[in-house]
ZAVO-637745 format. One record per residue (C-alpha): residue number from 0; x, y, z negated; residue in one letter. Coordinates in nm, 2 decimals, decimal comma, padded with zeros to 4 digits, always signed. Layout:
# residues N
{nr->NUM&px->X&py->Y&pz->Z&rest->A}
...
//
This chain:
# residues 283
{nr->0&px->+00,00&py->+00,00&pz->+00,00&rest->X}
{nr->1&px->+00,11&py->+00,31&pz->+00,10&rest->X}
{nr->2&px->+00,20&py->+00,57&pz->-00,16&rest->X}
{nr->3&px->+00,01&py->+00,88&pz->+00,05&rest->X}
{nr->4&px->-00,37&py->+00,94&pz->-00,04&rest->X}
{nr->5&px->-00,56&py->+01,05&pz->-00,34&rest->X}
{nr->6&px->-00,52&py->+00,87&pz->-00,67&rest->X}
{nr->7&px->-00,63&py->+00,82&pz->-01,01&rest->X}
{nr->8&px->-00,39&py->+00,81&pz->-01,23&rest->X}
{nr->9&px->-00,38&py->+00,74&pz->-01,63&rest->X}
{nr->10&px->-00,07&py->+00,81&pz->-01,84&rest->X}
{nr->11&px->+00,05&py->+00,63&pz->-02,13&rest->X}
{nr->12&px->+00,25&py->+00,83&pz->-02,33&rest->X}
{nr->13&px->+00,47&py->+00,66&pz->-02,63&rest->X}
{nr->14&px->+00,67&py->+00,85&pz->-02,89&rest->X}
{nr->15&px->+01,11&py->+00,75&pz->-02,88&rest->X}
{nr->16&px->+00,95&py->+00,50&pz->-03,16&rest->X}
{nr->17&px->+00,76&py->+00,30&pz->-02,93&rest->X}
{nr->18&px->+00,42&py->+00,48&pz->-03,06&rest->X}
{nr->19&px->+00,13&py->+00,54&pz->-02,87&rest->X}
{nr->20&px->+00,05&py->+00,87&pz->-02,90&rest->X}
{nr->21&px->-00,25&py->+00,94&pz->-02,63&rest->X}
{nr->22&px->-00,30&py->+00,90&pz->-02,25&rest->X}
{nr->23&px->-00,26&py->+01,20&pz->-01,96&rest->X}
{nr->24&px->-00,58&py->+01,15&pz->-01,69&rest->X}
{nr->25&px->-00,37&py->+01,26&pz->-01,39&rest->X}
{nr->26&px->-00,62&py->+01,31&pz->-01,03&rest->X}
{nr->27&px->-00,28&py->+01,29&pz->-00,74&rest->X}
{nr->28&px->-00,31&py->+01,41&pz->-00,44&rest->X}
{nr->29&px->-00,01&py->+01,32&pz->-00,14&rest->X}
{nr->30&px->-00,07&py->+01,49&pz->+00,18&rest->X}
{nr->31&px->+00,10&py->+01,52&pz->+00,54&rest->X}
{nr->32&px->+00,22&py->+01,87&pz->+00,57&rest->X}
{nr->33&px->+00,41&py->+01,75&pz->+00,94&rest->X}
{nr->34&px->+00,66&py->+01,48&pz->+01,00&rest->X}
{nr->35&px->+00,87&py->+01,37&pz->+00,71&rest->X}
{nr->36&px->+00,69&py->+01,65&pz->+00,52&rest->X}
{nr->37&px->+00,47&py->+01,64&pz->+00,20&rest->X}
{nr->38&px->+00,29&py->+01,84&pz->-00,05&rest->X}
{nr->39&px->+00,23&py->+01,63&pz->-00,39&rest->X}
{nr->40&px->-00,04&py->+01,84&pz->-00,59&rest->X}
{nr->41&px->-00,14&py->+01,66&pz->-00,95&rest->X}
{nr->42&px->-00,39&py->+01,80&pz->-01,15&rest->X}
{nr->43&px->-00,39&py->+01,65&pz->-01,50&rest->X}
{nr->44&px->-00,58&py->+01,66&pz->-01,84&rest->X}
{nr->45&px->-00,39&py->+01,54&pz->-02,14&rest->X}
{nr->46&px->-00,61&py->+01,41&pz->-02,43&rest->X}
{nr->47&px->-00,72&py->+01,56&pz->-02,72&rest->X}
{nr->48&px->-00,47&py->+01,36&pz->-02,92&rest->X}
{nr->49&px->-00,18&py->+01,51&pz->-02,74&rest->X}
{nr->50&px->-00,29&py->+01,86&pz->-02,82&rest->X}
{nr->51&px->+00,05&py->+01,91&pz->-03,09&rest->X}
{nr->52&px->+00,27&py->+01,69&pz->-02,87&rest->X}
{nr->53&px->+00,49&py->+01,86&pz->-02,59&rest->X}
{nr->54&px->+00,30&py->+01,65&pz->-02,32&rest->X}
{nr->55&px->-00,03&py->+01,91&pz->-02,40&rest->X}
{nr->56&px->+00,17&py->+02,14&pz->-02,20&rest->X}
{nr->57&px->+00,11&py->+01,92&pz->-01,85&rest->X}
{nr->58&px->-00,25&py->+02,04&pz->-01,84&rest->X}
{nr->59&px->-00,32&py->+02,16&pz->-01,50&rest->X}
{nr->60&px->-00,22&py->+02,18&pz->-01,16&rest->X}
{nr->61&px->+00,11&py->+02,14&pz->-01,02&rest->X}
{nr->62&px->+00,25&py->+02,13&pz->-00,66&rest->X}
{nr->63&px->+00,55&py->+02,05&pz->-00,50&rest->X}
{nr->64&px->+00,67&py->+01,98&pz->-00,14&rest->X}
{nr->65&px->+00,88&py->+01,69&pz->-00,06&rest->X}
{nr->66&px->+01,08&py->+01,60&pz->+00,26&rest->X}
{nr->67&px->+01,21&py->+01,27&pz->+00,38&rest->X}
{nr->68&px->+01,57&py->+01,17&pz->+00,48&rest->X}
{nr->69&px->+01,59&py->+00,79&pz->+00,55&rest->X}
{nr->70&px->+01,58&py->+00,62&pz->+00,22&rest->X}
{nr->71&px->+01,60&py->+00,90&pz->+00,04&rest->X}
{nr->72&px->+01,28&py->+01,18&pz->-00,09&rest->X}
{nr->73&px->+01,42&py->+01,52&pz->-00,15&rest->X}
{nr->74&px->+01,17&py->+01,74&pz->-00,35&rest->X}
{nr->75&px->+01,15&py->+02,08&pz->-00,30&rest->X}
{nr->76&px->+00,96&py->+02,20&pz->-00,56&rest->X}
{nr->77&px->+00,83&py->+02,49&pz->-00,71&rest->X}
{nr->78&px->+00,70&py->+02,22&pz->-00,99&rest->X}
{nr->79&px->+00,94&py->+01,96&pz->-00,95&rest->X}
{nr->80&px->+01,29&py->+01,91&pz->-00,86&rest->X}
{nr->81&px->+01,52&py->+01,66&pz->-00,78&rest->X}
{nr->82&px->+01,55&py->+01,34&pz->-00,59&rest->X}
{nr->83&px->+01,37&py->+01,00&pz->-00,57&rest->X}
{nr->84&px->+01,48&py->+00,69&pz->-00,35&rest->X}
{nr->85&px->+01,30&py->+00,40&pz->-00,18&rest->X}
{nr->86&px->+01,40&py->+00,08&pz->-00,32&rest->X}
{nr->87&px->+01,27&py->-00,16&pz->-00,02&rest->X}
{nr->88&px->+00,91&py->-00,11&pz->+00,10&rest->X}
{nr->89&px->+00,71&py->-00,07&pz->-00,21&rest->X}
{nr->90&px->+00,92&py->+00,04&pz->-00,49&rest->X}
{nr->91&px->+01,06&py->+00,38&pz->-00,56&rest->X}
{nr->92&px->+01,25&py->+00,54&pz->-00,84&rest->X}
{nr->93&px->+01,32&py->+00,92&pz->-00,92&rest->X}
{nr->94&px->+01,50&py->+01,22&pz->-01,16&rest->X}
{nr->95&px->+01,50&py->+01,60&pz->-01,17&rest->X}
{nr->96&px->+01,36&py->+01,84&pz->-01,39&rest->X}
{nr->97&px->+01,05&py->+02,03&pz->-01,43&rest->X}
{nr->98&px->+01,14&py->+02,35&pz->-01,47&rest->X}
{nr->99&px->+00,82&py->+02,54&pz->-01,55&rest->X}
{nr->100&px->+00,73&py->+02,20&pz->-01,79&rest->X}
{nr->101&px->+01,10&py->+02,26&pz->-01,91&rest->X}
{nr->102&px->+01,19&py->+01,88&pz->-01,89&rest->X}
{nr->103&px->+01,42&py->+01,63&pz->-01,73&rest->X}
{nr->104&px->+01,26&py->+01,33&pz->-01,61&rest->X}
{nr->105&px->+01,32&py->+00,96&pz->-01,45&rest->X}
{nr->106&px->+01,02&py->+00,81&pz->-01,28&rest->X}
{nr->107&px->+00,96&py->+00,48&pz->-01,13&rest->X}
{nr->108&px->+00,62&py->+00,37&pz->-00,89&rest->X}
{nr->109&px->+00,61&py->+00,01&pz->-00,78&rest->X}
{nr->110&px->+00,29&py->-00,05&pz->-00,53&rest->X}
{nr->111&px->+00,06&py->-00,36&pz->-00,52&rest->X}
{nr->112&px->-00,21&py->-00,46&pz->-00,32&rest->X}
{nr->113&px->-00,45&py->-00,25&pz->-00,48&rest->X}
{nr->114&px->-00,30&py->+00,00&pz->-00,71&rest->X}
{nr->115&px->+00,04&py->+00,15&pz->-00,82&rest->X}
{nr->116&px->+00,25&py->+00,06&pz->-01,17&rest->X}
{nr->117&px->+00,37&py->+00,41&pz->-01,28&rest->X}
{nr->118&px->+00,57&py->+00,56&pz->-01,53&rest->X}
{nr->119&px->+00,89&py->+00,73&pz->-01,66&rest->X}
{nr->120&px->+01,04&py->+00,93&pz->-01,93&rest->X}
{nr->121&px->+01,08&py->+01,32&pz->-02,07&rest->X}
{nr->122&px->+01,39&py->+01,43&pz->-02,21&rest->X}
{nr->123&px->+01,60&py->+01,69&pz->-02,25&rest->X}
{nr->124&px->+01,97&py->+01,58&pz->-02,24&rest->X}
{nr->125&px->+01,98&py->+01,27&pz->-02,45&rest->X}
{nr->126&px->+01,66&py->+01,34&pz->-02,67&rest->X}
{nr->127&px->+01,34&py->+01,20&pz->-02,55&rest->X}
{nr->128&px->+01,04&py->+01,41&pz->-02,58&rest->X}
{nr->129&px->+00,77&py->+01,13&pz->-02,42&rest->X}
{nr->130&px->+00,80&py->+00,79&pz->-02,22&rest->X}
{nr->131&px->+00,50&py->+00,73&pz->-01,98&rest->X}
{nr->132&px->+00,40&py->+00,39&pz->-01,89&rest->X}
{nr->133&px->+00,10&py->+00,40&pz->-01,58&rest->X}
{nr->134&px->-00,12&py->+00,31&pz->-01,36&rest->X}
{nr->135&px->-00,27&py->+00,47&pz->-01,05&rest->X}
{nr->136&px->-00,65&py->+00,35&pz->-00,82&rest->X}
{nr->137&px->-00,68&py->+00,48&pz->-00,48&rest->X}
{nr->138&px->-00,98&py->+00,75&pz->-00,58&rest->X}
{nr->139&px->-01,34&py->+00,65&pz->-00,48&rest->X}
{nr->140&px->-01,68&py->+00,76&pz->-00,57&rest->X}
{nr->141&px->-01,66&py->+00,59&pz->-00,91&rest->X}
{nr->142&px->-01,64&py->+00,82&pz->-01,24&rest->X}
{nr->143&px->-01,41&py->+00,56&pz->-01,35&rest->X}
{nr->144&px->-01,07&py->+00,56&pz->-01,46&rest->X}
{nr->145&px->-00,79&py->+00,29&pz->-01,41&rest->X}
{nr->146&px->-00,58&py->+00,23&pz->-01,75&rest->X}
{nr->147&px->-00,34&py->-00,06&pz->-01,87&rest->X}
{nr->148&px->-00,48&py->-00,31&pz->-02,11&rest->X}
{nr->149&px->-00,36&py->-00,61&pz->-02,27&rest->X}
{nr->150&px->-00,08&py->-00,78&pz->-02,44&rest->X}
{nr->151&px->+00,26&py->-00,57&pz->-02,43&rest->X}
{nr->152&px->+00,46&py->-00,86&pz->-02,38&rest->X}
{nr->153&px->+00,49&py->-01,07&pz->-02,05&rest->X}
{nr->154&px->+00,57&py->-01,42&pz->-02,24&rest->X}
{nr->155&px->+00,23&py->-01,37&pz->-02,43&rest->X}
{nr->156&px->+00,05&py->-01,30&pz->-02,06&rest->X}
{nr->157&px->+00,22&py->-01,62&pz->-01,94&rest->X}
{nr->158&px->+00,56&py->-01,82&pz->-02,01&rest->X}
{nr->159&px->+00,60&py->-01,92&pz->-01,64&rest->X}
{nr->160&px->+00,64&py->-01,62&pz->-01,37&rest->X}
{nr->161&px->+00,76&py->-01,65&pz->-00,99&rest->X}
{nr->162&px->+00,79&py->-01,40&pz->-00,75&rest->X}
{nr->163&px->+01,09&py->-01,20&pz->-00,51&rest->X}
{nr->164&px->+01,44&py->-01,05&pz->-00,61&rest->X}
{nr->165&px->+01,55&py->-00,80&pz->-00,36&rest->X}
{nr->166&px->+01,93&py->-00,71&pz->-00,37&rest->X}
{nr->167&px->+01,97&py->-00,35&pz->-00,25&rest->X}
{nr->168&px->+02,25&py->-00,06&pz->-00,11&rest->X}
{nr->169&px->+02,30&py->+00,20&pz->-00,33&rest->X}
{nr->170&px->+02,19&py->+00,34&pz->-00,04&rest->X}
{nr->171&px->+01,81&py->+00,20&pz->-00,03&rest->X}
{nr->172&px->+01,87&py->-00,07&pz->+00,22&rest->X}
{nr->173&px->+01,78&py->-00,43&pz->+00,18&rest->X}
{nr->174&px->+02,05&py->-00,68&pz->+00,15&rest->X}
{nr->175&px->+01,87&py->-00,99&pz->+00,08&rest->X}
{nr->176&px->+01,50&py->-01,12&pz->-00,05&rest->X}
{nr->177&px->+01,47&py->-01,44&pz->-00,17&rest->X}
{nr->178&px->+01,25&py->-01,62&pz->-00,45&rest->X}
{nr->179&px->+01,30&py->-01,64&pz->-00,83&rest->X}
{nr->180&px->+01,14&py->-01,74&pz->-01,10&rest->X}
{nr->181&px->+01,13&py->-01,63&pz->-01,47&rest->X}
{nr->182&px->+01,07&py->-01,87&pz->-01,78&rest->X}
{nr->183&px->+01,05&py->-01,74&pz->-02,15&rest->X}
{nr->184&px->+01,08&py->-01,99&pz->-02,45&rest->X}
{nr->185&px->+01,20&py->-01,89&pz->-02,79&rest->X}
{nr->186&px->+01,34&py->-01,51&pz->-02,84&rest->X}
{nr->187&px->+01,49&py->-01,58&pz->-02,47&rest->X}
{nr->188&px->+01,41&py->-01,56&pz->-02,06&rest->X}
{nr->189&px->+01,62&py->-01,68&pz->-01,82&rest->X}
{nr->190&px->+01,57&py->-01,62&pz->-01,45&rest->X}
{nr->191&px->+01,64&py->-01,86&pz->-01,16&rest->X}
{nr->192&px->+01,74&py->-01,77&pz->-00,82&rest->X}
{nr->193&px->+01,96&py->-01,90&pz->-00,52&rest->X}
{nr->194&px->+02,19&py->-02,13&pz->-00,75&rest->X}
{nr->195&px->+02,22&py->-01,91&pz->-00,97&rest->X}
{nr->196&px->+02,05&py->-01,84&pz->-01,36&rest->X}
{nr->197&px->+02,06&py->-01,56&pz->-01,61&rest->X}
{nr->198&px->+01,95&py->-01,61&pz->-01,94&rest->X}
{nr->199&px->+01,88&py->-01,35&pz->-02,17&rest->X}
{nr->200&px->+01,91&py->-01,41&pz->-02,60&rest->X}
{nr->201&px->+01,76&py->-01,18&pz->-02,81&rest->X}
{nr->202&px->+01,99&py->-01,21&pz->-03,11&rest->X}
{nr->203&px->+01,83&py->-01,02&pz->-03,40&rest->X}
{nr->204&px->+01,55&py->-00,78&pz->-03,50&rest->X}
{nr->205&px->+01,79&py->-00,52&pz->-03,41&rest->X}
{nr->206&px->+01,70&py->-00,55&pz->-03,08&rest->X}
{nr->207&px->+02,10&py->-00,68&pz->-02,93&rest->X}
{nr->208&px->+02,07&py->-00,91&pz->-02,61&rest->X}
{nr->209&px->+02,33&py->-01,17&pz->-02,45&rest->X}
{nr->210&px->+02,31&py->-01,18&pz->-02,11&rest->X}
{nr->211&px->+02,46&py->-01,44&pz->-01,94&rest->X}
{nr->212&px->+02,52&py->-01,61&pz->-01,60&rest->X}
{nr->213&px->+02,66&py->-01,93&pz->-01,44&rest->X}
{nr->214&px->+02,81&py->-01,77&pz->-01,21&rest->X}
{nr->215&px->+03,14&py->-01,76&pz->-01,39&rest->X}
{nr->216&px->+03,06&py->-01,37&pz->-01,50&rest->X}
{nr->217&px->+03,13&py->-01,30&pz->-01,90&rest->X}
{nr->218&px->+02,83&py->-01,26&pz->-02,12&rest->X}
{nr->219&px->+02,80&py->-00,91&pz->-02,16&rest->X}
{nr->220&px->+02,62&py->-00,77&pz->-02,43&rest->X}
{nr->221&px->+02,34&py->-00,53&pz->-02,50&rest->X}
{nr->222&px->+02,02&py->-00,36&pz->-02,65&rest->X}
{nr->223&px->+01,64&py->-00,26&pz->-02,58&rest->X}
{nr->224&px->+01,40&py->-00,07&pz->-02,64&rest->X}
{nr->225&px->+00,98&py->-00,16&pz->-02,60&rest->X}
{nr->226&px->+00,74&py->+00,16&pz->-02,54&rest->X}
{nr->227&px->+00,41&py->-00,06&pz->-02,47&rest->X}
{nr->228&px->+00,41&py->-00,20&pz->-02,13&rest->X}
{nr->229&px->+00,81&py->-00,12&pz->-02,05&rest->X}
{nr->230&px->+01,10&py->-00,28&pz->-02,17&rest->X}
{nr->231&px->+01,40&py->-00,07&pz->-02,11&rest->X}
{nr->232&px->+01,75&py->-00,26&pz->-02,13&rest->X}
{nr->233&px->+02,09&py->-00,22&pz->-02,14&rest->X}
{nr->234&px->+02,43&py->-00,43&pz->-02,11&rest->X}
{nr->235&px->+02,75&py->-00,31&pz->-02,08&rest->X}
{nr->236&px->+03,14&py->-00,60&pz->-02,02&rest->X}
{nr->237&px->+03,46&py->-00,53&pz->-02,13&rest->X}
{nr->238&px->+03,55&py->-00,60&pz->-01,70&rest->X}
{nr->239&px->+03,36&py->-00,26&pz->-01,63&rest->X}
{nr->240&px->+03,07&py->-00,42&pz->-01,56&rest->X}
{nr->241&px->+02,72&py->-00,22&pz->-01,66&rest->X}
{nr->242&px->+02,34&py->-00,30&pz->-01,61&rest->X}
{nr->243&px->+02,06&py->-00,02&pz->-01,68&rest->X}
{nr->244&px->+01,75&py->-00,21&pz->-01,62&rest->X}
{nr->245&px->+01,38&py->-00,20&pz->-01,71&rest->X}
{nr->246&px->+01,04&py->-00,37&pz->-01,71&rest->X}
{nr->247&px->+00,66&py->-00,26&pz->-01,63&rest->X}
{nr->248&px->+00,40&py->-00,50&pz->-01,67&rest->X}
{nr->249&px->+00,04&py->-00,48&pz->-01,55&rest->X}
{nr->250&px->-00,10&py->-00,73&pz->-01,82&rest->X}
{nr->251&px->-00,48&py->-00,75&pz->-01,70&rest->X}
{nr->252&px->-00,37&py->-00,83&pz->-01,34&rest->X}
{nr->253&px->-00,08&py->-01,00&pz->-01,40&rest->X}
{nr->254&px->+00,21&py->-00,83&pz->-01,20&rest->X}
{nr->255&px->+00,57&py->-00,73&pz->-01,37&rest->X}
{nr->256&px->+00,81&py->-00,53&pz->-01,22&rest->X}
{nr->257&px->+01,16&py->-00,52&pz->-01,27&rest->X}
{nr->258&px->+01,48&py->-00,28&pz->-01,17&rest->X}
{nr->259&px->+01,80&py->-00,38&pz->-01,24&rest->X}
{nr->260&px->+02,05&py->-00,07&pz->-01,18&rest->X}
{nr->261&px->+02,44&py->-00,24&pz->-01,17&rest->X}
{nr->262&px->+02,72&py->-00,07&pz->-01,21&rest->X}
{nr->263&px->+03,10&py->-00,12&pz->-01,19&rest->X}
{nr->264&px->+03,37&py->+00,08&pz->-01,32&rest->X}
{nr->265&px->+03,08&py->+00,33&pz->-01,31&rest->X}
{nr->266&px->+02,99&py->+00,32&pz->-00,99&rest->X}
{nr->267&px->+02,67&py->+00,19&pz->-00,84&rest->X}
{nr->268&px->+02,70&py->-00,15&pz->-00,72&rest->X}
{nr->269&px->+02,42&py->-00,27&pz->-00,61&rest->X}
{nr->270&px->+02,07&py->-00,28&pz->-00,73&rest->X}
{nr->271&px->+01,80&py->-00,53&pz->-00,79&rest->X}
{nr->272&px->+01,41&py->-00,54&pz->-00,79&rest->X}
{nr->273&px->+01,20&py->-00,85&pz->-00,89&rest->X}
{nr->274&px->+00,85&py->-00,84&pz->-00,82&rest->X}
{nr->275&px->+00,68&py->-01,13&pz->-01,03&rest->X}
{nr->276&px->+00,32&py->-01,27&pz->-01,12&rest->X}
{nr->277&px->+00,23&py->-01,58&pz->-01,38&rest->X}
{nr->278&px->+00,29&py->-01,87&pz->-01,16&rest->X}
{nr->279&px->+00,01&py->-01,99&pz->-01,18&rest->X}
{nr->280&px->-00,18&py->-01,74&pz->-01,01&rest->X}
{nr->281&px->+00,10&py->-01,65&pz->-00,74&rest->X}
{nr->282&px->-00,01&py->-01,58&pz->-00,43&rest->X}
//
């Protein structure tokens, strides 16, 4: 599904603690303005709730143009700056500021048949002011708003998931797609693909991981961090290597999306994107 048309959109929004705080009802509008030109206009309504929170400050509307340059989305502002690149066909992840809003941000939107996972965070430098976890309904005649509902964890939607892992350029192109397919058991998940699998150990309540591989890499060692339907995650090896990664799930429908980020010697390696659904349902 393309990302163009006008949505309906409902915002999470979770505190640095992993509280829910409220929800931002968000109508997005994504319109031709000629070739490889947009105009993104979003007029939102923050809840009650949020009225003392920074977020209350997103009421309204807000436009920005965007231009297109291969993989990559250049926006323009006057409401948003920065930068956002296609990751394959259907997923796309972004960062700039907002300068009138007077935050940084990193967003993510990963499109499904019917609808788009959304979400991001706030911050300013290294302090995070919101994280926003979302989904987003083609708009119709219905009063209705989409939201997210269900458990927070993928193991407790299902323990077996399968799906794609698509290896990509730092430049946006596709290097390869090929099937994988994810099993949890006990404070673990290890994912299978080519002949390869990665396990990941959740070691204690302070939320370190293990990551490891048979494919003769060192375990390398990290941490997360939950804000209701993500999962954000870290690793970093004593060889240089470094993964940012995180997790979106759509718990009602049954779709989680992942971005790996890797690094090495702090460059940008390669990057990878797994698109997965509760096996057995896949499609």
């Amino acid at each position: 599904m393309s990302f163009e048309g006008r949505w309906r959109v409902r915002e999470h929004v979770f505190d640095a603690e992993g509280r829910a705080l409220g929800t931002v009802r968000q109508r997005r509008i994504l319109e031709s303005m000629g070739p490889k030109r947009f105009r993104l206009t979003q007029h939102c309504e923050p809840d009650a709730s949020l009225d003392a929170h920074p977020m209350a400050r997103f009421a309204g509307t807000h436009v920005f143009e965007l231009q297109i340059e291969g993989t990559t989305r250049r926006y323009l502002g006057p409401a948003v700056l920065g930068t956002g690149q296609m990751l394959g066909e259907d997923t796309m992840w972004g960062e700039g500021v907002w300068p009138i809003f007077g935050h940084a941000f990193q967003s993510y939107a990963v499109s499904l048949a019917d609808k788009q996972l959304t979400g991001g965070v706030f911050s300013n430098g290294n302090a995070l002011m919101a994280q926003i976890v979302g989904v987003a309904k083609p708009e119709t005649d219905s009063d209705g708003w989409p939201e997210l509902t269900g458990p927070y964890r993928p193991e407790d939607v299902a323990t077996h998931w399968t799906g794609t892992r698509t290896l990509i350029r730092p430049d946006g192109s596709v290097i390869t797609t090929h099937q994988v397919q994810r099993r949890y058991g006990d404070a673990r998940w290890t994912d299978y693909f080519l002949d390869e699998q990665r396990c990941v150990t959740v070691e204690d309540t302070a939320a370190t991981l293990h990551l490891r591989s048979d494919n003769g890499a060192s375990p390398t060692t990290g941490v997360r961090r939950r804000c209701g339907w993500s999962l954000e995650l870290e690793w970093a090896q004593r060889d240089g290597r470094h993964v940012r990664a995180f997790e979106a799930l759509d718990a009602g429908d049954g779709h989680l999306a992942v971005i790996h980020r890797n690094y090495r010697d702090l460059q940008l390696a390669d990057i990878e994107v797994l698109r997965l659904t509760p096996e057995e349902s896949h499609e």
